[in-house]
C-alpha positions in Angstrom: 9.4 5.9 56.9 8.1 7.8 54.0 4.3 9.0 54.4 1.9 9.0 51.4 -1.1 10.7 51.6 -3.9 10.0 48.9 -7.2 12.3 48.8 -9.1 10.4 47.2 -12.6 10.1 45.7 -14.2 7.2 46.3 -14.5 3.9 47.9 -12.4 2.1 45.3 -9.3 4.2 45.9 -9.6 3.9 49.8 -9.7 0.1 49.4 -6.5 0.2 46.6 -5.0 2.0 49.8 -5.8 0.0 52.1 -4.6 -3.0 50.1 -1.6 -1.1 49.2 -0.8 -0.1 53.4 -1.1 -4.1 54.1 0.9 -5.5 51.7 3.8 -2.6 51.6 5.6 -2.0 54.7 8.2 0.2 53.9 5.7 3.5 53.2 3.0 4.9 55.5 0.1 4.9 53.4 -2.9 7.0 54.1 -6.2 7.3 52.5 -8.2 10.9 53.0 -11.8 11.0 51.2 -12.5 14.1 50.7 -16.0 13.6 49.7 -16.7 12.0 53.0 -14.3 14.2 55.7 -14.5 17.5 54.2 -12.4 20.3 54.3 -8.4 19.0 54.3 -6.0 19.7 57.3 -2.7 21.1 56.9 -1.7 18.0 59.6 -3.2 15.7 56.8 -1.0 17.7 54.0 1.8 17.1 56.1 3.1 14.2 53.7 6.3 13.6 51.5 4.3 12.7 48.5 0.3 13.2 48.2 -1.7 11.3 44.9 -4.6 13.6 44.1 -7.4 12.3 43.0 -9.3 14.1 40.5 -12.7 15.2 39.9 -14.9 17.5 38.2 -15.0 19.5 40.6 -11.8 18.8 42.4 -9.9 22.3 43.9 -6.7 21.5 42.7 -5.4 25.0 43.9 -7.0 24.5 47.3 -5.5 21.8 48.1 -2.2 22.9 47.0 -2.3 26.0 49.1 -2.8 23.5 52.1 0.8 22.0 51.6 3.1 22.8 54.8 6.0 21.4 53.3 7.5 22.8 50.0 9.5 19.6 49.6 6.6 17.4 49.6 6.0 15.1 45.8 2.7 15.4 44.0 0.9 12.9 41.7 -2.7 13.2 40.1 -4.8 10.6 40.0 -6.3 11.1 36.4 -9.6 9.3 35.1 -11.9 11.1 33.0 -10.4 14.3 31.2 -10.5 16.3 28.0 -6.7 16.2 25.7 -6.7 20.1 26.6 -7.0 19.9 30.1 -4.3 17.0 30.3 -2.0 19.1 28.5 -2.4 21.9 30.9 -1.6 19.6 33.9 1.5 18.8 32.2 2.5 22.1 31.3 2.2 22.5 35.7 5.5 19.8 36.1 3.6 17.3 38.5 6.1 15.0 40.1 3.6 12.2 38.6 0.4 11.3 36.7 -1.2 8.1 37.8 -4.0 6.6 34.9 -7.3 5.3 36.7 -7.3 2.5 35.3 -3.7 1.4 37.2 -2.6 -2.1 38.9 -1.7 -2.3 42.4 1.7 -3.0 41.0 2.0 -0.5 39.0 0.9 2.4 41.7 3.6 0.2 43.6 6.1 0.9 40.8 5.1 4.5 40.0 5.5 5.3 43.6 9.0 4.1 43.7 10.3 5.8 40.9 8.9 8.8 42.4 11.0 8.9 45.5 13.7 7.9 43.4 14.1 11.1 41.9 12.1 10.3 38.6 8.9 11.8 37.1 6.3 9.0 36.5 3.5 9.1 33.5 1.6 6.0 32.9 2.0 4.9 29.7 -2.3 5.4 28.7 -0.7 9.2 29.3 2.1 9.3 27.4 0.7 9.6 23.5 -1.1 13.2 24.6 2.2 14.6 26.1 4.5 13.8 23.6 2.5 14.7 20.5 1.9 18.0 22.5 6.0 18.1 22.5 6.1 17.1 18.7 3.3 20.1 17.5 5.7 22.7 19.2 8.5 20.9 17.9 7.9 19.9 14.6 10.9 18.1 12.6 11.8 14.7 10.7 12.1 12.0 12.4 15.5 10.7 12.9 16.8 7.2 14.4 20.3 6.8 15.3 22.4 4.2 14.2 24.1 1.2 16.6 21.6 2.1 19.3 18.9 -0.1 19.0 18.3 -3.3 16.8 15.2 -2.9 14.1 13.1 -4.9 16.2 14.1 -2.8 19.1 12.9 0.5 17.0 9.8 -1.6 16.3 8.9 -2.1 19.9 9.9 1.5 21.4 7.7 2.7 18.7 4.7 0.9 20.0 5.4 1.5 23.6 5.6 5.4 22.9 2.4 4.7 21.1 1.2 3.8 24.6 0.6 0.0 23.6 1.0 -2.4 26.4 4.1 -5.6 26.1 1.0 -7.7 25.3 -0.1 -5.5 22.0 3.0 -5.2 20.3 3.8 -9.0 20.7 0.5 -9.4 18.8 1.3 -6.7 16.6 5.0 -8.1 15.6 4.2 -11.6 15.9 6.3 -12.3 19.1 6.1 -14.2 22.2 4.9 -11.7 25.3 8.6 -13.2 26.5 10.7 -12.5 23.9 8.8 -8.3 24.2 9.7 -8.5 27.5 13.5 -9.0 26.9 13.2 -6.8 24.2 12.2 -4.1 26.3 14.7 -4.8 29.1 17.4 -4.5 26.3 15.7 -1.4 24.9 15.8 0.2 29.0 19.7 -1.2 29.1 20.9 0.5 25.6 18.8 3.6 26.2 20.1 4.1 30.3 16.3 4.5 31.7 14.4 3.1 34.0 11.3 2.5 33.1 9.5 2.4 29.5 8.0 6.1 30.3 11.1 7.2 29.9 12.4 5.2 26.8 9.6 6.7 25.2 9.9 10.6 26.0 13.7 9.9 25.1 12.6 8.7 21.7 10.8 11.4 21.3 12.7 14.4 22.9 15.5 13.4 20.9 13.4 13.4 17.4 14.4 9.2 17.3 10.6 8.6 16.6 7.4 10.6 16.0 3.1 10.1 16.8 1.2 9.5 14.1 
């Protein structure tokens, strides 16, 4: 059984854990506050993915250093942070970057696609890291024909804006339903799991730009 380790921050997080180790069976999940236990074990670090939570004052090289296992996954926990510093934390290749502001679901879902193999960026994330990738590699946009439908262009666009299903079916004047097969399509066509990845694919290969 896979182990998850989160260090967390606060008494919201340990309950999300705790709700998250009762209703998932198939993961050990573990909740370590470090405000409240101190200084981290290397037995606690002994984990196949941790989820940092950061802080102001958070030793993210500390608690690196503490990691036993060089195969072991790492996700930060990101809530409150300047465009400069997220870019920074990018640039360091993080197996994933969880948003604060995250479903049960979705840490479900982001989870998963870690130990799949994938890197996981919640979408709230997304518009800072790729417009980072577009100032250092400026050219014209450039969609590709037979791909995608113009609808289909019109809702990757918003979802590598970082707007939810719900927004662009307001935006476009469609049904949250008829978004939702839209998007499936859009994964399909574009061979990706997950929207996170349709929209750094847009991007990486110049198909759409941020404004």
């Amino acid at each position: 059984m896979k182990k998850v380790t989160v260090i967390s921050r606060s008494e919201m997080m340990d309950n999300i854990c705790r709700i998250l180790s009762e209703s998932i069976n198939y993961y050990n999940i573990e909740s370590y506050n470090i405000l409240k236990q101190g200084q981290i074990s290397k037995q606690t670090l002994d984990t196949d993915l941790v989820i940092i939570e950061l802080g102001r004052d958070t030793n993210l090289q500390e608690i690196l250093s503490g990691l036993s296992n060089s195969k072991t996954l790492i996700a930060l926990l990101i809530k409150k942070i300047t465009v400069e510093d997220l870019k920074k934390l990018f640039q360091m290749g993080f197996d994933g970057y969880f948003h604060g502001r995250m479903e049960l679901i979705e840490i479900k879902m982001a989870i998963e696609s870690i130990f799949a193999g994938g890197q996981y960026v919640h979408p709230q994330l997304c518009p800072v890291l790729m417009s980072d990738y577009i100032h250092k590699n400026s050219v014209k946009e450039q969609k590709p024909t037979g791909i995608l439908s113009d609808q289909e262009w019109k809702i990757l666009e918003g979802i590598t804006n970082g707007k939810k299903n719900s927004e662009i079916a307001q935006e476009l004047y469609l049904s949250s339903y008829t978004v939702n097969n839209h998007v499936s399509a859009i994964l399909r066509k574009l061979n990706v799991a997950d929207r996170t990845s349709a929209a750094l694919k847009a991007v990486k290969h110049n198909w759409l730009t941020i404004p």
